[in-house]
N, C-alpha and C positions, 0 to 999 in steps of 0.2 A: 505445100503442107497438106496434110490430111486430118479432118476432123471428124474424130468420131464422137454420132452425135445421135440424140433421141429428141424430135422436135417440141417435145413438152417438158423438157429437163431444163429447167432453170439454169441451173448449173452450166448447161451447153448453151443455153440460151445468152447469158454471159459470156462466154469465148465468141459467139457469133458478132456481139456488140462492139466487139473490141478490137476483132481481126476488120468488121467493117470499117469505122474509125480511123484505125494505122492504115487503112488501104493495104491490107496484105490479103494476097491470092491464097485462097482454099480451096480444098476438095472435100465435099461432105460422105461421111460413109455413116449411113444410117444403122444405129443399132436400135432393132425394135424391143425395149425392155418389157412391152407386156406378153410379149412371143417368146420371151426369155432366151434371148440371143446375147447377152449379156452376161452368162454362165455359158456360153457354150467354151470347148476347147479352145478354139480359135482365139477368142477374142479376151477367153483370162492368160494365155500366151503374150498378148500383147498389155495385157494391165490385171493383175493377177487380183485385184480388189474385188472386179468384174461388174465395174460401175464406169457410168459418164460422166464428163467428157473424159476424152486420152486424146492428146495432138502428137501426132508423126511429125517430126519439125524435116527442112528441105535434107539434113544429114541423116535421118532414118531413125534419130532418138525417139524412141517413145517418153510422155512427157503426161500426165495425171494430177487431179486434181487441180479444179478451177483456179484457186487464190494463188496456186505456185505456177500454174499455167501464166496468170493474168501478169503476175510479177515478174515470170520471165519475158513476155511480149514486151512488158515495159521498159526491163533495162537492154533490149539485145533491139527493139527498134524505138528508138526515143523520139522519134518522129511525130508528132500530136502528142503531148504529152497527158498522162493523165492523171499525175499526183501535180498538186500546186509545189512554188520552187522550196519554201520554208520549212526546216522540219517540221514545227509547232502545227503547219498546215496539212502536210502532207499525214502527219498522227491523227489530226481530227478526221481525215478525209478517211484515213486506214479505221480509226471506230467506227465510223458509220456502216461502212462496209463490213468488221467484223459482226456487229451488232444481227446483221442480216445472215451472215456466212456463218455464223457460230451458235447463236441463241433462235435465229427462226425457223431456216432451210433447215438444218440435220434431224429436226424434231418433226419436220412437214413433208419430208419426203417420202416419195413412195411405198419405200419398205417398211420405215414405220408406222402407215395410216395404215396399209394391210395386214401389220402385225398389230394394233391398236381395235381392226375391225375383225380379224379373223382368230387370233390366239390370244387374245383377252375378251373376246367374245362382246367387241362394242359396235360391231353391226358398222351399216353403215350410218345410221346415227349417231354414234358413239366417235364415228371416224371424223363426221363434219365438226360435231362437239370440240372434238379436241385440236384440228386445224384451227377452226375460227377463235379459239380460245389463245394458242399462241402467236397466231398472227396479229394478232389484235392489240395483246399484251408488250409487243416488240415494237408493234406501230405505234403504240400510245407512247413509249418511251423516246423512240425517234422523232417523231413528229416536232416536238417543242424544243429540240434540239435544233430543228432545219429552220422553225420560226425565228430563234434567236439567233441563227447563221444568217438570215436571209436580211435581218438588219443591220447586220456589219456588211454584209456582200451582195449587195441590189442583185439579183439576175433569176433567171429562168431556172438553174441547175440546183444541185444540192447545195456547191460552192458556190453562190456568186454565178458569173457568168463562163466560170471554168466548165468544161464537162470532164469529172475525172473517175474515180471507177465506182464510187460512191454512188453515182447516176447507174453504172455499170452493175450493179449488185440490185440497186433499188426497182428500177424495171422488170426483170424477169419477180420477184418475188412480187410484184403489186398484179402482177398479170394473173399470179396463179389465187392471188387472192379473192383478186374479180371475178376467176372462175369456179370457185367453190363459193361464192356469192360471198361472201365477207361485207357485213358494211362498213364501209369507206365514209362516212358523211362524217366523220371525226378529225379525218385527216385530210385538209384542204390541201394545206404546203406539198403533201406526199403527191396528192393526186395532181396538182397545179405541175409540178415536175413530170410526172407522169405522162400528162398530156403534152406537155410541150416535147417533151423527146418521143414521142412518137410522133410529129411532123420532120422527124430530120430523115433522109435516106436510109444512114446506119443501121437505126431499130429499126424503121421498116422492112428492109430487109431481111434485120434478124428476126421478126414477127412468129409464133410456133406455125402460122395460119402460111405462110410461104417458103414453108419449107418441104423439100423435096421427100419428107417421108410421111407428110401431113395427111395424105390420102384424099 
């Protein structure tokens, strides 16, 4: 399989977590979005959105967008599972995830904080403003949710001691939070998860910081 992938994209940063996890072999193909290679010919050929991630699967399909990426990994290698077995379970585990993939990411992405900072004219003051405002707002929602999961489901994870993509979603978004300095000191449960999954190999390795277009 081939991933293409931008080391600071959340989004990809996600598929990296996932494919380490299932133990499935990749190949990284770096697209640099601030070199704007991500518009080039080539690469809206293979994903005409002209956004990260796209996976080449082992048949040649190109394959787009993270949440239907993550969904295909999950039912074509069911190997480490990473929805819990119950629907009831498996729907709370799918909100926490949307919560992240619907209401935080699409409003904090890159496109939008330079359309936010550059053609509505809010600097990059106005850019931090408005991160730190929705990140914040999503964390506060989530948060008391994982408090009152983590009483029914003793563990390390969002679920209990399951790791399922809930952890998969939450990671890459806590990371980029930490790095446009966000204060986190509201959200224990978020950050308590946080650090515990980054002592497992998986995230480690999917880390923005060791990856091969990291510089």
């Amino acid at each position: 399989m081939e991933l293409y992938s931008y080391f600071r994209s959340s989004a990809a940063y996600r598929l990296r977590i996932a494919l380490n996890v299932k133990g499935i072999s990749y190949q990284q193909v770096p697209v640099n979005l601030l070199k704007g290679e991500h518009k080039s010919a080539d690469y809206l050929a293979l994903n005409p959105q002209g956004l990260v991630p796209s996976l080449k699967t082992d048949n040649d399909e190109m394959l787009s967008q993270s949440p239907a990426i993550l969904e295909w990994l999950e039912e074509t290698f069911p190997g480490t599972p990473l929805l819990p077995i119950s629907a009831l379970e498996r729907a709370t585990v799918r909100s926490w995830c949307n919560q992240i993939a619907c209401d935080i990411h699409p409003i904090c992405n890159l496109r939008v904080l330079n359309y936010v900072a550059d053609e509505l004219g809010g600097g990059s003051e106005g850019k931090l403003a408005w991160l730190h405002h929705w990140i914040t707002t999503g964390f506060s929602a989530l948060e008391p949710q994982l408090v009152d999961n983590q009483n029914k489901h003793k563990g390390n994870f969002c679920f209990g001691e399951q790791l399922t993509l809930a952890d998969i979603y939450l990671i890459p978004q806590v990371f980029n939070a930490l790095r446009f300095d966000v204060d986190m000191t509201a959200f224990p449960r978020i950050m308590a998860i946080y650090q515990h999954c980054n002592t497992l190999p998986a995230f480690i390795d999917a880390q923005p910081a060791n990856q091969p277009d990291a510089g």
